[in-house]
N, C-alpha and C positions, 0 to 999 in steps of 0.2 A: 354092431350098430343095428336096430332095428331096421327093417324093409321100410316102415313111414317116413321115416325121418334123415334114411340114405335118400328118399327120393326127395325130401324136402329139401335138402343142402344141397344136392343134384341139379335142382331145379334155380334156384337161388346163388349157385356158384359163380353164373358166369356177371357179366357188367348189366343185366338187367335189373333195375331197382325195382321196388313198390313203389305204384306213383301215389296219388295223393286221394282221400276219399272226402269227401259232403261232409258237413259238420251243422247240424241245426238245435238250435237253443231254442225251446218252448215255455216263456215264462220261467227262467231262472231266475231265483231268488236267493238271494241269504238274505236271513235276520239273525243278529246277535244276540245271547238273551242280556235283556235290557236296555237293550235301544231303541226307541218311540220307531225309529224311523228304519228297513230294512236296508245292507250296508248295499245292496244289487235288487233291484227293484224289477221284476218281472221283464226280463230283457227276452228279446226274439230277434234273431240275428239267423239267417241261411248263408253257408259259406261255400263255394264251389269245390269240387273235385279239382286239383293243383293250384288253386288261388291262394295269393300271397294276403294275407285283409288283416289294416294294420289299426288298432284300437286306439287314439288319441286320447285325450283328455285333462284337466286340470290335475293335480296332485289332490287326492283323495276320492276322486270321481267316482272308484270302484273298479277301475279299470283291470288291475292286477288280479283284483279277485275274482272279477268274471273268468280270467283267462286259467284262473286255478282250477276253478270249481268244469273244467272241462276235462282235467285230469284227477281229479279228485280230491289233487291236495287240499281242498277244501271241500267240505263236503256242501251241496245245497241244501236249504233248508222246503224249496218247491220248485216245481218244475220239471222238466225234462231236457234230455242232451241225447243226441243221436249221432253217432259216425256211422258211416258207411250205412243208412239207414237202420241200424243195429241201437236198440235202444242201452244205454251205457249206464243209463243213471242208477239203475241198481247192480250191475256186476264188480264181484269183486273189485276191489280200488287196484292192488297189487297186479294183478292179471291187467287190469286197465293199463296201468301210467308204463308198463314194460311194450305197452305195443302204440305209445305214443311218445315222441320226443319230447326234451325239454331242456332246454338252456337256457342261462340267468346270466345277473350283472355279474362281472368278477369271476366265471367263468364254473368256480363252483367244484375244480377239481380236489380229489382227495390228495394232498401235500405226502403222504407217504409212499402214495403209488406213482411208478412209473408215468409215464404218458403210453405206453400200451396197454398199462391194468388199467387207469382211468377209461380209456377208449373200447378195453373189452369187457367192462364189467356186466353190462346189460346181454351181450350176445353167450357169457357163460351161465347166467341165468336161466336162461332160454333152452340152455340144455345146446348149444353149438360146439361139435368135435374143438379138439384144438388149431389143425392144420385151417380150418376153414375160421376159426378165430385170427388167425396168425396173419392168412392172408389179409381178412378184414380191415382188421389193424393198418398195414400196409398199404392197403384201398382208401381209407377214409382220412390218412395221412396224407397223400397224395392229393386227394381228392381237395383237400381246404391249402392247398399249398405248400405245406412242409416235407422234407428231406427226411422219409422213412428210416433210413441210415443211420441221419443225425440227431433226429427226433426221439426216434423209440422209445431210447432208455433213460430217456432225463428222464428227472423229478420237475413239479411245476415251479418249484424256488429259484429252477436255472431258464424259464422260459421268462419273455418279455410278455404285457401286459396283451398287448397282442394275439403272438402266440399261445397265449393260453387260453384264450376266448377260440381262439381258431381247434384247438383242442377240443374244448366246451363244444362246441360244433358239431365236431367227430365222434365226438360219446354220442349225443344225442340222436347223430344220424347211425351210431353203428349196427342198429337191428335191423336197418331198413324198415321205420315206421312208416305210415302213412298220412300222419300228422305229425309238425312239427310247435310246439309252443314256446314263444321268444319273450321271457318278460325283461323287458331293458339289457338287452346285449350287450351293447358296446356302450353304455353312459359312463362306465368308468375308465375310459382310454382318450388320449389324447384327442383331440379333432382330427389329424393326420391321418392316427391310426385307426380312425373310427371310418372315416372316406375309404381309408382300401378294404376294411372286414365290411361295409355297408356293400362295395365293388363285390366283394367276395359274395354275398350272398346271395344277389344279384344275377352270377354267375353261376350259384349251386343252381338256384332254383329253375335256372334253365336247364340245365343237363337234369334234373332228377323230377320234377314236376310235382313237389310235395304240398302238402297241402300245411299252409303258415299262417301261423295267429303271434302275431308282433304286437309285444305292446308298448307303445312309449310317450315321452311328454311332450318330443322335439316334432312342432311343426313339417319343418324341413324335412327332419328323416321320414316322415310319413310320406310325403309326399312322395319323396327319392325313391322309396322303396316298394309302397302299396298298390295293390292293381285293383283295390277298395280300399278307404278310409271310412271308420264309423266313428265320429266323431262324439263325444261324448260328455255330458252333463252327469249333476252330480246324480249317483244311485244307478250309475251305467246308463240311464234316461239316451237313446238315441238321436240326437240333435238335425244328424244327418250321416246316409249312410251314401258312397257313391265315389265313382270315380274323382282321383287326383284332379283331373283337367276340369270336370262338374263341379267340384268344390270349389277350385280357384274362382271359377268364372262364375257363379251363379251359385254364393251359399244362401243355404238354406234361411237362413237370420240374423240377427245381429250376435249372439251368442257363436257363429260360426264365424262371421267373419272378422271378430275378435281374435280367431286362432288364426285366418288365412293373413292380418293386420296388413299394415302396407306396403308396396312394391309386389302386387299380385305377377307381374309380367316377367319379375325379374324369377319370381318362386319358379314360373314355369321352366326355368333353365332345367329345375331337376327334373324334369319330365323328357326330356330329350338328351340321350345316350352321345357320346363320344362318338360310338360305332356310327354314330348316324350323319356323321359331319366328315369334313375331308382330312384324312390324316395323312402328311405331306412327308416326305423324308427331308435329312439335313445330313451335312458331312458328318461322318464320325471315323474316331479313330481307336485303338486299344492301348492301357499304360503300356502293352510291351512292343509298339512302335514307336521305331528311333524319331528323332526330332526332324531330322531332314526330311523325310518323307511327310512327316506333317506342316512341315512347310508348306513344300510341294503340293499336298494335296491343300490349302489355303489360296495358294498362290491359283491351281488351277478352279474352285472351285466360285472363283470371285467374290467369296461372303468373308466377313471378318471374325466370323466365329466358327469353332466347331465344337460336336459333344465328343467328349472322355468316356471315353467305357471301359469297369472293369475286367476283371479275368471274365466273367462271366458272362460280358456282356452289357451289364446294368447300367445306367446311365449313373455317371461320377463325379464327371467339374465340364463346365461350360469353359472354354479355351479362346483367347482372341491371339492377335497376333501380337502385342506388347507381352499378354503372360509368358508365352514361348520364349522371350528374348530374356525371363527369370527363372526360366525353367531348370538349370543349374543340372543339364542331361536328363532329366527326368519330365516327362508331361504333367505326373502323377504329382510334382511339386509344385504346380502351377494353376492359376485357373479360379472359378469360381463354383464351389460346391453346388451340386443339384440339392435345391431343400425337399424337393416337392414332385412326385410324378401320377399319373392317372393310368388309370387301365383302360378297355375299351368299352365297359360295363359305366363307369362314371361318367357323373353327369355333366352336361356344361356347367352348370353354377360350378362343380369341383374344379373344372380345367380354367376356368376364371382367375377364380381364388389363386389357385395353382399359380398363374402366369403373374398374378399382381402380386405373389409370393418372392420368385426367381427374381420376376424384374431383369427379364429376358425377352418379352413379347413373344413367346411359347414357351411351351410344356412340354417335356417327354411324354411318349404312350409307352406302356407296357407292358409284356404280355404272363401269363401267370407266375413265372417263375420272377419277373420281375426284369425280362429278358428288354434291349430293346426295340422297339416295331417303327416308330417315326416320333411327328411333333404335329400337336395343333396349334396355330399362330391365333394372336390376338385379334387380326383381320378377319377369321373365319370366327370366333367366336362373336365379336362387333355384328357382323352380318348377321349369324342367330337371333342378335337380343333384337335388333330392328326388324326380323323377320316376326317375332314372337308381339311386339309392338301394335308394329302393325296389323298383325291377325287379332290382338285385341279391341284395337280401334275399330273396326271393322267388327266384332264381331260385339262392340257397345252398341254401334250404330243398328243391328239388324236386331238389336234386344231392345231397344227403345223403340223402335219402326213395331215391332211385334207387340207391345206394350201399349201406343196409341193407335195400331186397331183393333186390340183387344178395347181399349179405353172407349172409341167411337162408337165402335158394335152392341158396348152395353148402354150405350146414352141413345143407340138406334133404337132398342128394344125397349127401355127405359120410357121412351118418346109414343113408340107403338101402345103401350099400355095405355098410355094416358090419353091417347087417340079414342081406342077402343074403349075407353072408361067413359068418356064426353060423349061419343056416338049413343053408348044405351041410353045413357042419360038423358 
């Protein structure tokens, strides 16, 4: 192996990623030939080094295609694009899009490759030994959640919808780019499954600090997920660009607040983390303790329910004290199935939903493997929304307060004029 490039994989061996670089759009345009009108109308967008900034807008907006012509899949037709202050817009596309991430709806893997040739296809590109392929592999399996083991060597025919987006993922993180580009991720996956790969992201983008360009149509997910929203009109036209919490409370126009529509108070749930609330514990037990002891522990713990965990750990069936007496020596045949749990990354609106899901007055928490950590009860999420309520009422009242003495100030000056105009006269 070359001296360059031992010290390159040398360098890049251990757990330190590439964090995330600057990304500025100068008048991007595309025009199509023969449309009166260009499809991306001279857009200017500055994005920070490891910010997540997530592209809203109506279906045909232009939204997808601004987010292409960053990678070149589409090429623009004016303008300018910069990473890492590095002007991009004319270097090679091919050399480009290998040192940028990208993952799509539907996850977008090749059906005859493995899930480890999917996930190494870009770092053999690059020219990566195989052993430091191999670990990658292994690393970035890991890393979105899956059982390296049991993963590996599937095909995507035998993964869930799910898992194969979490895949999509892993390709796209497995060079360690410095940007990563999301056009609708998870639209094609259940709601369920789309709240833990949303948790999931959440998650990466903490430990790795890359710099994400997301794009999608859902309100909500924007919010949940962006540490900027650019909200957008047709031809990419910028309506508003600015934090989650700025937009809820203070958009820009009627065109925005079309998108943020009604129950602004309740949107802010997604803005507030699990982590950030008190996660309680509650009895639990495992299918392979006997029945008596889970009496016992009933009897001492004074509550009428407890959680089931599997071998693993994972939260299984919610248990009261009538299910046990059908339980027929088994726990595992009794109970009521957990539909629904959160991580510590999801947001209150998910642990809501969640709890009016169960129809338990809590939710399990969980920690990456799916392992269990506690419950958030109904009570602590109730005090959130009142909390969240209430800081809107309060913060209507000091936007109106601000608004008529901005309103007085100019009938002061208004009045001054017309003073001064009578005096000369």
């Amino acid at each position: 192996m070359p001296e360059a490039t031992a010290t390159a994989e040398k360098a890049t061996a251990g757990h330190a990623s590439t964090k995330g670089a600057t990304i500025e759009l100068e008048h991007l345009t595309k025009r199509y030939p023969g449309s009166r009108e260009p499809a991306v109308d001279s857009v200017n967008v500055g994005i920070k080094a490891g910010e997540l900034v997530v592209f809203v807008g109506p279906s045909g907006c232009g939204k997808s295609t601004t987010l292409k012509m960053i990678n070149r899949l589409i090429e623009p037709t004016g303008g300018r694009i910069r990473i890492g202050g590095e002007d991009v817009t004319h270097m090679d596309p091919v050399r480009l899009r290998r040192k940028i991430g990208y993952a799509i709806q539907a996850s977008g893997l090749f059906p005859h490759m493995t899930v480890a040739q999917n996930i190494s296809l870009v770092p053999k590109m690059v020219g990566w030994s195989k052993p430091r392929i191999r670990s990658r592999v292994e690393e970035m399996l890991d890393l979105v959640g899956l059982d390296p083991g049991e993963f590996h060597g599937r095909y995507p025919r035998q993964l869930s919808g799910g898992q194969q987006q979490r895949v999509g993922v892993a390709r796209a993180l497995a060079a360690d780019p410095p940007v990563l580009l999301m056009d609708e991720p998870f639209g094609a996956v259940d709601p369920i499954t789309r709240n833990h790969l949303q948790d999931e992201l959440i998650r990466l983008q903490q430990e790795l600090h890359k710099t994400i360009v997301f794009v999608t149509h859902d309100f909500n997910e924007a919010i949940k997920l962006g540490d900027r929203i650019a909200v957008l009109r047709e031809r990419s036209h910028i309506a508003q660009f600015d934090t989650p919490e700025a937009i809820l409370t203070h958009p820009a126009d009627d065109f925005v607040s079309g998108f943020v529509g009604a129950g602004a108070a309740l949107k802010r749930l997604n803005l507030t983390r699990v982590r950030d609330v008190e996660v309680t514990d509650c009895p639990t037990v495992t299918v392979d303790d006997p029945l008596p002891s889970i009496f016992n522990l009933l009897r001492a713990s004074g509550t009428n329910e407890i959680l089931l965990l599997d071998k693993r750990r994972r939260p299984y069936k919610w248990l009261r004290r009538g299910d046990l007496m059908r339980a027929e020596g088994s726990p595992a045949r009794a109970g009521t199935l957990v539909h629904d749990t959160v991580t510590r990354d999801a947001t209150l609106r998910d642990a809501l939903e969640a709890v009016l899901t169960d129809n338990t007055g809590r939710v399990a928490v969980t920690g990456r493997r799916g392992e269990y950590i506690g419950v958030v009860d109904m009570e602590t999420l109730m005090n959130s929304v009142h909390e969240l309520l209430e800081a809107d009422r309060l913060g209507a009242m000091e936007h109106r307060h601000e608004r008529e003495e901005a309103r007085a100030q100019q009938t002061h000056f208004e009045q001054e004029d017309v003073d001064a105009g009578e005096a000369k006269a």
